[in-house]
Each structure stands twice: as structure tokens, then as C-alpha cells.
MIDOSE-1310 file (N, C-alpha, C; in nm, 2 decimals, decimal comma, always signed):
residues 46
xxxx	+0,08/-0,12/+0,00/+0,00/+0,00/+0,00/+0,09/+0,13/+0,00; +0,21/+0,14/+0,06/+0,30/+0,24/+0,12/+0,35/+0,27/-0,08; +0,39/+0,14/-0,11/+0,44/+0,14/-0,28/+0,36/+0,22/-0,35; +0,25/+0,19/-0,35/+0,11/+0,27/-0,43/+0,10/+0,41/-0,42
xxxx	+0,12/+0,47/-0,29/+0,07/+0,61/-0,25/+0,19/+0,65/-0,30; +0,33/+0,52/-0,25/+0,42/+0,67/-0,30/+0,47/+0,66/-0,44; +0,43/+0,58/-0,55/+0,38/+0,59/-0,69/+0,25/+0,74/-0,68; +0,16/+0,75/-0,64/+0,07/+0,88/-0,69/+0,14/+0,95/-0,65
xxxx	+0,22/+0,99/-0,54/+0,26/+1,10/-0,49/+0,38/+1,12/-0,59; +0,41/+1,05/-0,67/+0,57/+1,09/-0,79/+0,46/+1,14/-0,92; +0,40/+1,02/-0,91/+0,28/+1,11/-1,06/+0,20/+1,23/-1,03; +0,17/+1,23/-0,96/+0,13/+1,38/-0,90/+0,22/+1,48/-0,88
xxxx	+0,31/+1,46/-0,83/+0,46/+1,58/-0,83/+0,52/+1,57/-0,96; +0,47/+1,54/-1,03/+0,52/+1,53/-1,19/+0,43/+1,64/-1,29; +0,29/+1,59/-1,26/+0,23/+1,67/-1,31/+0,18/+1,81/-1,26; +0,20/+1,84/-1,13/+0,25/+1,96/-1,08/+0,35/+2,02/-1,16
xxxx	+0,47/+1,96/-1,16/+0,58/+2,05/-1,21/+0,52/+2,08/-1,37; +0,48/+1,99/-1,45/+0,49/+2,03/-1,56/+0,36/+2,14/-1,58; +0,25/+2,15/-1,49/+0,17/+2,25/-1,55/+0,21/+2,40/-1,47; +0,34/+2,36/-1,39/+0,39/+2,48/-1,37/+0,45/+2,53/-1,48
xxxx	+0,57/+2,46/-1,54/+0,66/+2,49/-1,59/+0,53/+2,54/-1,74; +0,44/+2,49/-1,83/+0,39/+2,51/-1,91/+0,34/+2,71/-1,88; +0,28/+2,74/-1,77/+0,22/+2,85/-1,68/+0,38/+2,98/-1,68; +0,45/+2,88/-1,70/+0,58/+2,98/-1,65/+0,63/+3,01/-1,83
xxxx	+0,60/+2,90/-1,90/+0,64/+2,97/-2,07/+0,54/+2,99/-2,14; +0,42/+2,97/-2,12/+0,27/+3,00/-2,21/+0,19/+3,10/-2,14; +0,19/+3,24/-2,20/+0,10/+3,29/-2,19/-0,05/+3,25/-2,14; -0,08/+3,17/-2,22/-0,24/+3,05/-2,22/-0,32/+3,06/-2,07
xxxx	-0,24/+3,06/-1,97/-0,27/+3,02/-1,83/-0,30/+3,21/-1,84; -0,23/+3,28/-1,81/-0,29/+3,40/-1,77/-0,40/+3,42/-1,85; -0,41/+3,41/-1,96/-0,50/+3,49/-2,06/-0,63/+3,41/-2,01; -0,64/+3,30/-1,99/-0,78/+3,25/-1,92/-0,79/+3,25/-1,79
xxxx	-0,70/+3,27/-1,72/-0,72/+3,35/-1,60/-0,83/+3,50/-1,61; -0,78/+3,57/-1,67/-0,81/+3,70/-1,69/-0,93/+3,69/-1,77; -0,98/+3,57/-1,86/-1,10/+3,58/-1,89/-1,18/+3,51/-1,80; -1,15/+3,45/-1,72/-1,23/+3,42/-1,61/-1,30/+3,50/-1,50
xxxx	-1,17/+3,60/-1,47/-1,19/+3,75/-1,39/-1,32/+3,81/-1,43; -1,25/+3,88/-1,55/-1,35/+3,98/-1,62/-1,38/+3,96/-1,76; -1,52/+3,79/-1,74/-1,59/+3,80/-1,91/-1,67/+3,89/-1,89; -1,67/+4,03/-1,86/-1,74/+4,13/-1,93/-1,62/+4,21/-2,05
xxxx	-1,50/+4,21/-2,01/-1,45/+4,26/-2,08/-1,42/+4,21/-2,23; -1,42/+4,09/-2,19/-1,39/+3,95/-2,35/-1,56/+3,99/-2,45; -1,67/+3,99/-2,42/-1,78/+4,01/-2,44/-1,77/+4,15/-2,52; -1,72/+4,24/-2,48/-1,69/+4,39/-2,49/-1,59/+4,35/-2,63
xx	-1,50/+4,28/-2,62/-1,40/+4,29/-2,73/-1,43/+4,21/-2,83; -1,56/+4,16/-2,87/-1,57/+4,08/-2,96/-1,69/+4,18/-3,00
């Protein structure tokens, strides 16, 4: 059981890092942040 958890806990700290590291070189992550914030403004610009 101890084997198992600490297999998720490596796949899990894996894919942490990677949707950091994607957040830290793609724009993508803020820009839907920000349309999340304020979809009045996105509404406005189309």
C-alpha cells in the first residue's frame, strides 16, 4: 500500500511540475485567468 501512495505522490509531483513549468512559458494560463476574472471585458472585445 505504502508502494502505491508513494507511486501517486511521484505522478502527482510530476504533473505539478509540468503545469507549472507550461504556466511559467505560455502565456495561455494567464489569458484565461483573466477571462475568467473579467468575461465582461472579453464580451466587450468581440
Amino acid at each position: 500500500m505504502k508502494k502505491v501512495l508513494g507511486r501517486i505522490g511521484a505522478v502527482l509531483l510530476v504533473v505539478v511540475v509540468a503545469v507549472a513549468a507550461w504556466a511559467w512559458v505560455s502565456p495561455w494560463p494567464s489569458v484565461l485567468l483573466i477571462r475568467q476574472l473579467w468575461p465582461e471585458a472579453t464580451a466587450e472585445q468581440a
